[in-house]
N, C-alpha and C positions, 0 to 999 in steps of 0.2 A: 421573791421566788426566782431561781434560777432556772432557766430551759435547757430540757434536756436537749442532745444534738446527737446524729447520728448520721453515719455515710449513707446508707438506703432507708429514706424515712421507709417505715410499714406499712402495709395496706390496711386502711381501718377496719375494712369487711373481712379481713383475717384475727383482727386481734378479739379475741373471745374476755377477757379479761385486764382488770386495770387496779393498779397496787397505784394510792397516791400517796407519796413521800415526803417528805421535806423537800426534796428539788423542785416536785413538780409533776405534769405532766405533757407527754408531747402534744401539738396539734392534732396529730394522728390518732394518738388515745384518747385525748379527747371526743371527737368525731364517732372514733368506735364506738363511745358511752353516749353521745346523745342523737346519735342517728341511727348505730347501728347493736345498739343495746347490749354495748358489753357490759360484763359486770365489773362494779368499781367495788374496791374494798381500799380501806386504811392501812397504813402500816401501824405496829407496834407503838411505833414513836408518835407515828402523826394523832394516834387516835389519843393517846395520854397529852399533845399540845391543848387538841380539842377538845379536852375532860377539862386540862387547866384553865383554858381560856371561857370557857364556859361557866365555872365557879366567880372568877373576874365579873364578869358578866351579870349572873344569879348576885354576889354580893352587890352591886351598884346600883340593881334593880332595885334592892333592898333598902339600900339609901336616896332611895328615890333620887339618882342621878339619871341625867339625861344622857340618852347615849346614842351618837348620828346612827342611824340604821337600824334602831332598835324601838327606842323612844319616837322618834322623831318621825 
């Protein structure tokens, strides 16, 4: 995952909302979302990696594969 960079990080306690993408997200949005309760939502792309990566997942189960952070 790549971080994002910016000339004036943002004030967390301003950011009302958080899109998380493929890049990522700042320290800042971060912060926003678990201190100061902004709302996170998916992007388009991210939430269809997450559909994909999920079936991956649901099929291994399936083959009763072990899987670190799942199974284990």
């Amino acid at each position: 995952m790549t971080q994002k960079t910016t000339l004036f990080p943002a004030d967390p306690r301003k950011i009302s909302e958080v899109v998380m993408t493929e890049s990522g997200i700042t320290v800042e949005e971060f912060i926003a979302v678990v201190r100061y309760g902004a709302k996170l939502t998916f992007s388009t792309s991210y939430e269809e990696k997450v559909v994909r990566v999920r079936g991956i997942i649901e099929r291994f189960l399936q083959e009763n594969r072990r899987i670190y952070g799942v199974t284990t």
